[in-house]
C-alpha positions as CSV (number, residue, x, y, z in Angstrom):
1,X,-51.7,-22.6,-41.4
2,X,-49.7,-23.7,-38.2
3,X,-48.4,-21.3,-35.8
4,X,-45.2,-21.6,-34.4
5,X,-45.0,-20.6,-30.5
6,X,-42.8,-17.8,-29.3
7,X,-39.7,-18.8,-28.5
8,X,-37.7,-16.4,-26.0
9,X,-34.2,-17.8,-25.8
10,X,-32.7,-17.8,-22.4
11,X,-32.0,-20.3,-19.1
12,X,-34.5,-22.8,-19.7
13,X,-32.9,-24.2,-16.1
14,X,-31.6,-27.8,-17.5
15,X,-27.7,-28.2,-17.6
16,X,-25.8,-28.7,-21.0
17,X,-22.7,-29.9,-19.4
18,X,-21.7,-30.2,-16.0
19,X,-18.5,-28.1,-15.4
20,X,-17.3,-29.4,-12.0
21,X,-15.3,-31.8,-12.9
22,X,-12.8,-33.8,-10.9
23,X,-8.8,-32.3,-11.4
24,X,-10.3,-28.7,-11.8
25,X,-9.0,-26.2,-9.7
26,X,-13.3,-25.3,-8.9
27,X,-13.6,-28.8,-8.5
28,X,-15.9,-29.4,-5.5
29,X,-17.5,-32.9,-4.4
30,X,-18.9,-31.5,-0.9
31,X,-20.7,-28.1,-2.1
32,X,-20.2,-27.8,-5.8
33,X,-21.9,-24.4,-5.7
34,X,-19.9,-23.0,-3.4
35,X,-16.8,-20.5,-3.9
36,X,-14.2,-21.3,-1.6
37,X,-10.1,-20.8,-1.4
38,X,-8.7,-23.7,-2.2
39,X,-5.4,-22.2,-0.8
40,X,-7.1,-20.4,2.6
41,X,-10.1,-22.4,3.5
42,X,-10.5,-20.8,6.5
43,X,-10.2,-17.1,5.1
44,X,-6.7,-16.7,7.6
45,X,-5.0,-13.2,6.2
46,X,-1.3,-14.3,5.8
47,X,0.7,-12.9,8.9
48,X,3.3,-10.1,8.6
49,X,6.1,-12.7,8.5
50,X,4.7,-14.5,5.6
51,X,3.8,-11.2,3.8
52,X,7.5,-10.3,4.3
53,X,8.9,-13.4,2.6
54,X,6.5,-13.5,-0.1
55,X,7.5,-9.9,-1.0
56,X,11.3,-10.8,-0.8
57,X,10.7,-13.7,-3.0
58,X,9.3,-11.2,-5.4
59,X,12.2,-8.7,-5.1
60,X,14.6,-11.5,-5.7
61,X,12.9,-12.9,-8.9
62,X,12.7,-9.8,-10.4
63,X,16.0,-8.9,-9.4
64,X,17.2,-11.9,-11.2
65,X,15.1,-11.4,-14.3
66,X,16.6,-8.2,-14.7
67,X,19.9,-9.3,-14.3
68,X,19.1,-11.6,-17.2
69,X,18.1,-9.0,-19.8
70,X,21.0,-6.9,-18.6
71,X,23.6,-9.4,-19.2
72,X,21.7,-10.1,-22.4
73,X,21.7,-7.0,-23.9
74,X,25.3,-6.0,-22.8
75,X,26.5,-9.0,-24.5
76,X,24.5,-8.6,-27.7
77,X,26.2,-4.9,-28.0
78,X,29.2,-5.6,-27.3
79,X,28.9,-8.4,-29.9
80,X,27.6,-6.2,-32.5
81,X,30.4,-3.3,-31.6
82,X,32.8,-6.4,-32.6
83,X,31.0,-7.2,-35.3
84,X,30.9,-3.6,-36.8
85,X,34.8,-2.4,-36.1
């Protein structure tokens, strides 16, 4: 009767499919093992100017999404209080 070898299932070491691949945000042709930025290269923390803008751009998208659901929801009552009276 023929033994079968034992079999322990894990990284064998031989790649099933290459993941770096070209248009990928990981994408890297120099060092494709390496885990750089893509937006910082350099590791540069943002100065307190840019901070500043980014966090007013925030404040002034949310301020505009809010606006939104407000005007939304005022308008869907008051359509409904027509709609009821």
């Amino acid at each position: 009767m023929k033994t079968k070898p034992n079999f322990i299932p894990g990284d064998d070491g031989h790649t099933v499919s290459n993941m770096n691949v070209e248009g990928m945000p990981w994408y890297r042709e120099d060092k494709p093992g390496c885990s750089g930025t893509a937006q910082n290269p350099d590791n540069n923390p943002p100065s307190w100017k840019e901070s500043f803008q980014a966090m007013g751009a925030v404040w002034k998208a949310s301020f505009l999404i809010t606006a939104v659901y407000s005007l939304i929801i005022i308008l869907v009552i008051l359509f409904l209080i027509q709609l009821w009276s």
